[in-house]
MOPAC internal coordinates of N, CA, C and O (Angstrom, degrees):
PM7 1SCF
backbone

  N    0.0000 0     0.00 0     0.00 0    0    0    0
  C    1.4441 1     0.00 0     0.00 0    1    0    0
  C    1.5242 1   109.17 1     0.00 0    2    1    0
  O    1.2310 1   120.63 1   -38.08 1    3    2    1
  N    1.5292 1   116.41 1   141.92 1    3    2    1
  C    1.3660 1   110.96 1   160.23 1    5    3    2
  C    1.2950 1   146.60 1   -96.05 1    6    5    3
  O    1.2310 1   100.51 1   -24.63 1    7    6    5
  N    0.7435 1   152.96 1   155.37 1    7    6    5
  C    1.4974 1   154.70 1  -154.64 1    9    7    6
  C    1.7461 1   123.33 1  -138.31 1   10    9    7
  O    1.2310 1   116.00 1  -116.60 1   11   10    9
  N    1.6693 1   125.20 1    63.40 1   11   10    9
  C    1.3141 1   123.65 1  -149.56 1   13   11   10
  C    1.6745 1    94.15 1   -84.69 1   14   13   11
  O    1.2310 1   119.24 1   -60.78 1   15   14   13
  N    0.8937 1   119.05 1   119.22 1   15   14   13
  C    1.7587 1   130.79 1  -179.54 1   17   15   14
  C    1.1629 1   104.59 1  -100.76 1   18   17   15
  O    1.2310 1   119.10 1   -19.37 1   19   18   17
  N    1.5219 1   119.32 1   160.63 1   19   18   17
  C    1.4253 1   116.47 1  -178.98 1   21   19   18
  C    1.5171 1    94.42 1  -152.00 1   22   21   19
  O    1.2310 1   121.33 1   155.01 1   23   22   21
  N    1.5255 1   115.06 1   -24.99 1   23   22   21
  C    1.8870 1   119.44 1  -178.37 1   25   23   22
  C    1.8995 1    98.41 1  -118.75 1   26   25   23
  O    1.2310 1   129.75 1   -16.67 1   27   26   25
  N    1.4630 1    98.81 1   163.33 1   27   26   25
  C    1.2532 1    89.44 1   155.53 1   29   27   26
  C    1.5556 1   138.04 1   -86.73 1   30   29   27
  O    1.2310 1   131.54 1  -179.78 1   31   30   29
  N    1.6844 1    95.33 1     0.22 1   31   30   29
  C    1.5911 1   107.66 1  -179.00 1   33   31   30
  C    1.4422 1   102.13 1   -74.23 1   34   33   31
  O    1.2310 1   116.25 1   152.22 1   35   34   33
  N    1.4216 1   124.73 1   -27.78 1   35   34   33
  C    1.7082 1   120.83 1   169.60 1   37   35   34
  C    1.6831 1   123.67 1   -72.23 1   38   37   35
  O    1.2310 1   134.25 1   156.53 1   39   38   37
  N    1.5290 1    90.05 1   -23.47 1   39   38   37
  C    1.5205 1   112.01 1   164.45 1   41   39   38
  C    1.2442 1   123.70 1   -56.54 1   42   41   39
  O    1.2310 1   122.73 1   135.53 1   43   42   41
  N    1.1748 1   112.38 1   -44.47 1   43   42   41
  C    1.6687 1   124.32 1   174.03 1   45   43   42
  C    1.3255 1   123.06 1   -92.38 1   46   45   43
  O    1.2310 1   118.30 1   167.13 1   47   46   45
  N    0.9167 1   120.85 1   -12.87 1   47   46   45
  C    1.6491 1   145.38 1   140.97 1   49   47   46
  C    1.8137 1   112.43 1   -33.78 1   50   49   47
  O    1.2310 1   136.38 1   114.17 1   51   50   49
  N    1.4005 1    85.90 1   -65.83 1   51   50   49
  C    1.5476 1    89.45 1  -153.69 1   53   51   50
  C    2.0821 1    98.51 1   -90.06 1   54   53   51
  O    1.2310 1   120.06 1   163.97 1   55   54   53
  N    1.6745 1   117.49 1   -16.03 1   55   54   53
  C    1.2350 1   123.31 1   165.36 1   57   55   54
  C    1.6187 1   116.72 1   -53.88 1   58   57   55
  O    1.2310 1   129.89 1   141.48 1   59   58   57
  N    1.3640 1    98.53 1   -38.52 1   59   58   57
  C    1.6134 1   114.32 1  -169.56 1   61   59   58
  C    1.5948 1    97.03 1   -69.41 1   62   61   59
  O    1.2310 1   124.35 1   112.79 1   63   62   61
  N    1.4717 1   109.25 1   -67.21 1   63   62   61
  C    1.6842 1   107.10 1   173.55 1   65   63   62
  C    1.4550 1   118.43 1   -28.56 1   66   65   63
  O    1.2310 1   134.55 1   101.98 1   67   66   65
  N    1.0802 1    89.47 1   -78.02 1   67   66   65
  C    1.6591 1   104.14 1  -178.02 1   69   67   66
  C    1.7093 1   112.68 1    -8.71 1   70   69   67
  O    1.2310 1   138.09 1   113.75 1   71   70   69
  N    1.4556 1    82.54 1   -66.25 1   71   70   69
  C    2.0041 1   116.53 1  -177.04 1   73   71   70
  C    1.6639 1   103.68 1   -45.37 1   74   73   71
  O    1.2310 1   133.42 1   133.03 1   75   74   73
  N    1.0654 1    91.66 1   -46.97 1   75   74   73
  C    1.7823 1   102.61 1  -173.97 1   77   75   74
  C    0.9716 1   115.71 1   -72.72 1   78   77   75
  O    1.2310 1   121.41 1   125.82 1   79   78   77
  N    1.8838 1   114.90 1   -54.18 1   79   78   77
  C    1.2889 1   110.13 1   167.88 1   81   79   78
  C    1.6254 1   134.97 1   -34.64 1   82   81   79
  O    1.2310 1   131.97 1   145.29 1   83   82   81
  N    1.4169 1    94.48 1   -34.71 1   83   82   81
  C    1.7883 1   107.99 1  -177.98 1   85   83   82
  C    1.5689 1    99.21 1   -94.97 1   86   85   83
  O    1.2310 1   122.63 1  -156.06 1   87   86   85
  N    1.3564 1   112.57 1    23.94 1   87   86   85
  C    1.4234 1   104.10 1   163.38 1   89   87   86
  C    2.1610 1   121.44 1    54.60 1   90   89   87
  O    1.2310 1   145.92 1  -167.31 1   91   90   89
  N    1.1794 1    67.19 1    12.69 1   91   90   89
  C    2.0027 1    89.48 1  -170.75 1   93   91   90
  C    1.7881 1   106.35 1   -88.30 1   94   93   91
  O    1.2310 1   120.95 1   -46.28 1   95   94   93
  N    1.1768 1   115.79 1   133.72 1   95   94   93
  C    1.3898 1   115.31 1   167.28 1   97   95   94
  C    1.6338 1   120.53 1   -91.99 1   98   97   95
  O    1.2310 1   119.93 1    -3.42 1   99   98   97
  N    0.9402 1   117.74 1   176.58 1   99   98   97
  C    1.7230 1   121.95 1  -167.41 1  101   99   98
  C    1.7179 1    87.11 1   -69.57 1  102  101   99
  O    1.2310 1   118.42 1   117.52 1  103  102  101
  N    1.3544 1   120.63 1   -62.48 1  103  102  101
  C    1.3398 1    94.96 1  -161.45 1  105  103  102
  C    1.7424 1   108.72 1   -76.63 1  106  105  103
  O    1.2310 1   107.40 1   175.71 1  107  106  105
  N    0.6937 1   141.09 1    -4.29 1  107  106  105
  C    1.5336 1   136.56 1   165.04 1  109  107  106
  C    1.4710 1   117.10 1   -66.82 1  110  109  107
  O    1.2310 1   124.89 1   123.91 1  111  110  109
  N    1.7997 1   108.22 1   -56.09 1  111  110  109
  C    1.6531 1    98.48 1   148.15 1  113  111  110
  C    1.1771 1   133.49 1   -24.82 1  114  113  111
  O    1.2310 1   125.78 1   114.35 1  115  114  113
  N    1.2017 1   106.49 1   -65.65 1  115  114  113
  C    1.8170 1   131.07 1  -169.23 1  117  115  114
  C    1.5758 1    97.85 1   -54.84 1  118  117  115
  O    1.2310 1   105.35 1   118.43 1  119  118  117
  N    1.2668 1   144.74 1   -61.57 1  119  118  117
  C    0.8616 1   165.83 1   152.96 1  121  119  118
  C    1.6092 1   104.78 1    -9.01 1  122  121  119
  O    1.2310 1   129.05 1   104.65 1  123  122  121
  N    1.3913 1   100.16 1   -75.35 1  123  122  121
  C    1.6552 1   104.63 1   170.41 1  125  123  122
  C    1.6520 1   125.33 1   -57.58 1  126  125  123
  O    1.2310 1   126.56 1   163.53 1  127  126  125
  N    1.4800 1   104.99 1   -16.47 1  127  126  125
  C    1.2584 1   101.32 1  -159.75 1  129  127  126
  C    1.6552 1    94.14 1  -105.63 1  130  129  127
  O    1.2310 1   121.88 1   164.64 1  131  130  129
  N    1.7525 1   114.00 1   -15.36 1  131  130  129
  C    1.4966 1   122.37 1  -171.76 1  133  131  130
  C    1.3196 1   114.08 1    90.55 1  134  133  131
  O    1.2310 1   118.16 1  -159.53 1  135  134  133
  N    1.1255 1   121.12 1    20.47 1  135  134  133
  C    1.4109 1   131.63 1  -171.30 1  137  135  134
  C    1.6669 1   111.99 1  -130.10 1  138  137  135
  O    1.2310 1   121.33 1   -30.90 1  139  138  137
  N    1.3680 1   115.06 1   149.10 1  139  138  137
  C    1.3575 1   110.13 1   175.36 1  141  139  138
  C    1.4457 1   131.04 1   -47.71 1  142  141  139
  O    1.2310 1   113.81 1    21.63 1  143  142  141
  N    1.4760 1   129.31 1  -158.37 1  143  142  141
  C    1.4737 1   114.40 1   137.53 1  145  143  142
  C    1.2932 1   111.51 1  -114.05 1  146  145  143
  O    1.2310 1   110.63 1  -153.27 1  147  146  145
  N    1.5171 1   135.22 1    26.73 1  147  146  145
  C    1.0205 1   129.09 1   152.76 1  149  147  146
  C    1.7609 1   121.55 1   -91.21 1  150  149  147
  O    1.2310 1   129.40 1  -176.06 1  151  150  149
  N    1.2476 1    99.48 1     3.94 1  151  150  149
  C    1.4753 1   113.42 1  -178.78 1  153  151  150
  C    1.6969 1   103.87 1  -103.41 1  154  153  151
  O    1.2310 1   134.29 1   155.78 1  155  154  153
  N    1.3293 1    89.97 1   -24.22 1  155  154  153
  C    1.9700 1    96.20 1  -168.30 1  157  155  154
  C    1.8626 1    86.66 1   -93.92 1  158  157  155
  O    1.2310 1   108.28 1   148.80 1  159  158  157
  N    1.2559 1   139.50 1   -31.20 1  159  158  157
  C    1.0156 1   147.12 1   171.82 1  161  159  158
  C    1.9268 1   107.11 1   -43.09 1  162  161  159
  O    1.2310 1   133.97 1   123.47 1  163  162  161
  N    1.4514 1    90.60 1   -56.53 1  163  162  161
  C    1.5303 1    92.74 1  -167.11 1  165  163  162
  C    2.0616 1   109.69 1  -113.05 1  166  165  163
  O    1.2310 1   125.12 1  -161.41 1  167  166  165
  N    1.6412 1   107.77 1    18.59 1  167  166  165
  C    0.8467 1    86.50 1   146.96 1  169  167  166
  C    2.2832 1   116.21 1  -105.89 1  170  169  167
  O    1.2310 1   131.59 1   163.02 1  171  170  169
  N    0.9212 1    95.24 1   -16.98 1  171  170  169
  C    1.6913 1   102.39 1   156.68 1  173  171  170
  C    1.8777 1   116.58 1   -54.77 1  174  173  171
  O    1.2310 1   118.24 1   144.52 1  175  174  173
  N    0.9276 1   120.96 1   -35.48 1  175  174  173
  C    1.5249 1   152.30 1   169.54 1  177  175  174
  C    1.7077 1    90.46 1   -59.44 1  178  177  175
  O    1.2310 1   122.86 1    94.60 1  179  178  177
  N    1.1249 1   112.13 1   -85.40 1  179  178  177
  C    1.4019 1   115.52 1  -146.29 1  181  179  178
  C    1.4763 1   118.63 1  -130.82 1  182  181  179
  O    1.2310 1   123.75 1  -132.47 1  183  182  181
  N    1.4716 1   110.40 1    47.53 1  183  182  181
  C    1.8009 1   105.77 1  -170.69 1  185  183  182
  C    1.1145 1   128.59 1   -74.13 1  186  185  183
  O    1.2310 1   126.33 1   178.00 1  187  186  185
  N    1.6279 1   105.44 1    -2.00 1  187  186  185
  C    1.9882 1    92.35 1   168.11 1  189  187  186
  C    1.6272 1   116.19 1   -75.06 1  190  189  187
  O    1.2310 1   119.73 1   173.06 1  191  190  189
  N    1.1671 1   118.13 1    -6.94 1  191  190  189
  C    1.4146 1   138.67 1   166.30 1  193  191  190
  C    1.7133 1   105.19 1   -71.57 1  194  193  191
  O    1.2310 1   122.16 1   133.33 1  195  194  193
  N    0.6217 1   113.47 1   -46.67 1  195  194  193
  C    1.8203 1   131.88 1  -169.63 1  197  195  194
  C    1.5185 1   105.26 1   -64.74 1  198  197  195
  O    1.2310 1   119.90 1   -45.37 1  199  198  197
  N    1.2357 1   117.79 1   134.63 1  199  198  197
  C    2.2249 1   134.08 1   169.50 1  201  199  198
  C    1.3452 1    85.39 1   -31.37 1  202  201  199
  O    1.2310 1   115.81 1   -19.68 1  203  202  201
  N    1.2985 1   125.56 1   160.32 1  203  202  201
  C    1.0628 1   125.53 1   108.63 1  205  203  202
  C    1.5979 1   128.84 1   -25.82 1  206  205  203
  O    1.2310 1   130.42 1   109.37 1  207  206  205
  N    1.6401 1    97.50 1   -70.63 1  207  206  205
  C    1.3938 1    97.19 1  -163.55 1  209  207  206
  C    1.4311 1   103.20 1   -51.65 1  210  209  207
  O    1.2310 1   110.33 1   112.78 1  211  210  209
  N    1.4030 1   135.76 1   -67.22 1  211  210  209
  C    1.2440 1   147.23 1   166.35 1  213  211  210
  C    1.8947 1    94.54 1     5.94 1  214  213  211
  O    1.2310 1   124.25 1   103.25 1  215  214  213
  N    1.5594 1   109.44 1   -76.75 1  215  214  213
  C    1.4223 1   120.13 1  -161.59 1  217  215  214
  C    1.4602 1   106.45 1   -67.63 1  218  217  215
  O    1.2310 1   116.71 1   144.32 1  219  218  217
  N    1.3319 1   123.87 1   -35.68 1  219  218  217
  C    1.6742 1   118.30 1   156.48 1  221  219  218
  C    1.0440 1   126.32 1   -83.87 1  222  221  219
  O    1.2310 1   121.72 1  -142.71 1  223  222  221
  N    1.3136 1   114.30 1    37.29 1  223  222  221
  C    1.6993 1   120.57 1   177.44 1  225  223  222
  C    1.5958 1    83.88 1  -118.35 1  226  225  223
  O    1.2310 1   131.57 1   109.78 1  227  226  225
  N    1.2155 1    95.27 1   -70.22 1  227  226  225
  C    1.8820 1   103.93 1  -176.12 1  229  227  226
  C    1.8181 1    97.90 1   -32.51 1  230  229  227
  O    1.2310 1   128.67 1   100.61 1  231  230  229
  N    1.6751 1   100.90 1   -79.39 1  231  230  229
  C    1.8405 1    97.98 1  -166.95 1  233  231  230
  C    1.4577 1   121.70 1   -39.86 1  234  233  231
  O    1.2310 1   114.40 1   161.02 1  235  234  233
  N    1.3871 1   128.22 1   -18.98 1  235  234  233
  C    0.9701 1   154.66 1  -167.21 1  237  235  234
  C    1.8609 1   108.56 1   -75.44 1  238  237  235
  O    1.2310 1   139.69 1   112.92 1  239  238  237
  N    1.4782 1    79.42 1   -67.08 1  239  238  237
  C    1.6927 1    81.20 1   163.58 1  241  239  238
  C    1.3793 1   146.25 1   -61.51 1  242  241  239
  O    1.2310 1   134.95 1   156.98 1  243  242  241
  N    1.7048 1    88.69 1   -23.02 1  243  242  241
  C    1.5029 1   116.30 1   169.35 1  245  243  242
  C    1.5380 1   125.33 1   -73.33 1  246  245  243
  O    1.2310 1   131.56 1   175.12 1  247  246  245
  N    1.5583 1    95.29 1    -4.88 1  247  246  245
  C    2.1583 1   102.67 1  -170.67 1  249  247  246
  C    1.5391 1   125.49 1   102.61 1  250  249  247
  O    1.2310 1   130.87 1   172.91 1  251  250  249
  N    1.7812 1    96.63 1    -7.09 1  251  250  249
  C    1.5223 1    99.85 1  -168.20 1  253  251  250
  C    1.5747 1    94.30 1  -134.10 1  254  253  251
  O    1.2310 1   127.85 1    -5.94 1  255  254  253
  N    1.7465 1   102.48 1   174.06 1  255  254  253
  C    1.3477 1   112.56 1  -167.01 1  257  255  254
  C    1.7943 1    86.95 1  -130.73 1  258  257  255
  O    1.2310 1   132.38 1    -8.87 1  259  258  257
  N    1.1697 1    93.70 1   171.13 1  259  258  257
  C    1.2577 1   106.76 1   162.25 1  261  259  258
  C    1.9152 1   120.78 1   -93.54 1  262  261  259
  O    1.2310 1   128.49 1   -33.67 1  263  262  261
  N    1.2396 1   101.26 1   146.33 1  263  262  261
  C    1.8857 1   101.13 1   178.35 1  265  263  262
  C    1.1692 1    98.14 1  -149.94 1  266  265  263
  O    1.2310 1   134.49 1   -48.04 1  267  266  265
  N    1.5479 1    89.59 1   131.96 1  267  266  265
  C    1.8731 1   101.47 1   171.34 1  269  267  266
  C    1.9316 1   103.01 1   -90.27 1  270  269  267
  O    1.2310 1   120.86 1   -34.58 1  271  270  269
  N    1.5344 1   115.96 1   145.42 1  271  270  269
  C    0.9314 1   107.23 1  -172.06 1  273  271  270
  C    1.5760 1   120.88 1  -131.38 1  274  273  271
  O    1.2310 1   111.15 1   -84.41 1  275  274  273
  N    1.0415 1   134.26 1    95.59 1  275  274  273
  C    1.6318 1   120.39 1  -154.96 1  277  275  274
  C    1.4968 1   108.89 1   -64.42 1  278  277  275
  O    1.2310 1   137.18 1   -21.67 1  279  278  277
  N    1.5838 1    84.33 1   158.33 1  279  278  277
  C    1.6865 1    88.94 1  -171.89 1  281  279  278
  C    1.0680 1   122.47 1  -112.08 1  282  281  279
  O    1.2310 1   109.77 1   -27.58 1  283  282  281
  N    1.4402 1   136.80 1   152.42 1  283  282  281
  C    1.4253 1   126.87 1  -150.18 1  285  283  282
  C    1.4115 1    93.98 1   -76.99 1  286  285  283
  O    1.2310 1   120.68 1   -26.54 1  287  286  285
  N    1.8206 1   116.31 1   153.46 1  287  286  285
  C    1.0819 1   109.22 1  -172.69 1  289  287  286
  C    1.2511 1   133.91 1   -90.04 1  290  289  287
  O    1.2310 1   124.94 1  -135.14 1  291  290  289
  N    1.6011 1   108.13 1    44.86 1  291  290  289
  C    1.4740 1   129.46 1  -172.96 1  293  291  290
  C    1.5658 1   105.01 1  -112.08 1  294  293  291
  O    1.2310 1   128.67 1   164.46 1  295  294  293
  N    1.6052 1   100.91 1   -15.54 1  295  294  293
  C    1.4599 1    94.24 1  -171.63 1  297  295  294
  C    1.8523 1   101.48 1  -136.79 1  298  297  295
  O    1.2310 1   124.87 1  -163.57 1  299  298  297
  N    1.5775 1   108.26 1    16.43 1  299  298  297
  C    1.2408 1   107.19 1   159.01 1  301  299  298
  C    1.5930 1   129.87 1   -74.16 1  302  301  299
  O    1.2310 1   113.56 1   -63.09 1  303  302  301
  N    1.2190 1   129.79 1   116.91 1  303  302  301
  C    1.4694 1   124.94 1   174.60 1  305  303  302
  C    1.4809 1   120.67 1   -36.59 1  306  305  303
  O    1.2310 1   120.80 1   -31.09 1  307  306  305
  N    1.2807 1   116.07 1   148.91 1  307  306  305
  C    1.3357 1   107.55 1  -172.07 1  309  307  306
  C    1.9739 1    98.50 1   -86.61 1  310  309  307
  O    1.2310 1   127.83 1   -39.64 1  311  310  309
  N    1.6836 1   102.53 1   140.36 1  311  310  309
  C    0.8275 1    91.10 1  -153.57 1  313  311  310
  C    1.7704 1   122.41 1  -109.16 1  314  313  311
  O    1.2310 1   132.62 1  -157.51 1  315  314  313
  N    1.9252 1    93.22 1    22.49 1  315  314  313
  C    1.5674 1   104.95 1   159.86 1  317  315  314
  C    0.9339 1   108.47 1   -86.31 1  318  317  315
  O    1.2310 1   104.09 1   150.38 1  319  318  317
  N    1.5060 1   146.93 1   -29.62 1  319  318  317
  C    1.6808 1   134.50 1   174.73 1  321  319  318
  C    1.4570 1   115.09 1   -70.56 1  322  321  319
  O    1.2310 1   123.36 1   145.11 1  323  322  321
  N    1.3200 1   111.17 1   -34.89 1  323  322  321
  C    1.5743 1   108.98 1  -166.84 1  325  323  322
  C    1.8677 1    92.92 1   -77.13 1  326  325  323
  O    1.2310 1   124.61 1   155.97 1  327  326  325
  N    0.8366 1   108.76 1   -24.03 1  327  326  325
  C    1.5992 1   107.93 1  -174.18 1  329  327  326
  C    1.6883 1   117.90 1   -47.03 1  330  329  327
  O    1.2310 1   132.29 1   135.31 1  331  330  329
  N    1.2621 1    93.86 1   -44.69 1  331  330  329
  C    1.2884 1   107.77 1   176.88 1  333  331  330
  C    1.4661 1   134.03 1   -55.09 1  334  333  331
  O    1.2310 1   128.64 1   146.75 1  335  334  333
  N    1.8861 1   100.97 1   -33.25 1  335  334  333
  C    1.3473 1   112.04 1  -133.61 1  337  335  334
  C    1.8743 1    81.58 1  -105.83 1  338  337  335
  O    1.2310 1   118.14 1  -159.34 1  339  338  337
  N    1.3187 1   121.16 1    20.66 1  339  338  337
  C    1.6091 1   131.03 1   155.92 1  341  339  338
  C    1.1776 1    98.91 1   -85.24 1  342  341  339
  O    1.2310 1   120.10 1   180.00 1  343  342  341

């Protein structure tokens, strides 16, 4: 299944599913991942804050990877304004 994100509030959305889907609780995650469940709590909470690696360790565990995906160029941002806005 795919999952096209654009915030990290959809990010944490779809981390939480995931979790659930596998019928797994935060600390059982946490556990797998070596981390508490107050860490698995608030990286579900708050993953634009969160490693990368951290968040592809987790998705990872979940069955899925991450993919960057280009966008057709009708619906790519133009990309002298967005430049800035780092």
């Amino acid at each position: 299944m795919r999952y096209p994100l654009e915030t990290s509030q959809q990010l944490s959305a779809v981390l939480k599913a995931l979790r659930q889907s596998r019928q797994m609780t935060q600390a059982e995650l946490g556990d797998r991942l070596g981390v508490n469940q107050k860490r698995v709590a608030r990286i579900e909470a708050a993953p634009g804050v969160t490693s990368f690696d951290q968040i592809s360790r987790l998705v990872a565990l979940m069955g899925h990877r991450l993919v960057l995906e280009a966008l057709p160029s009708s619906d790519a941002p133009d990309a002298d304004r967005d430049a800035t806005s780092w």
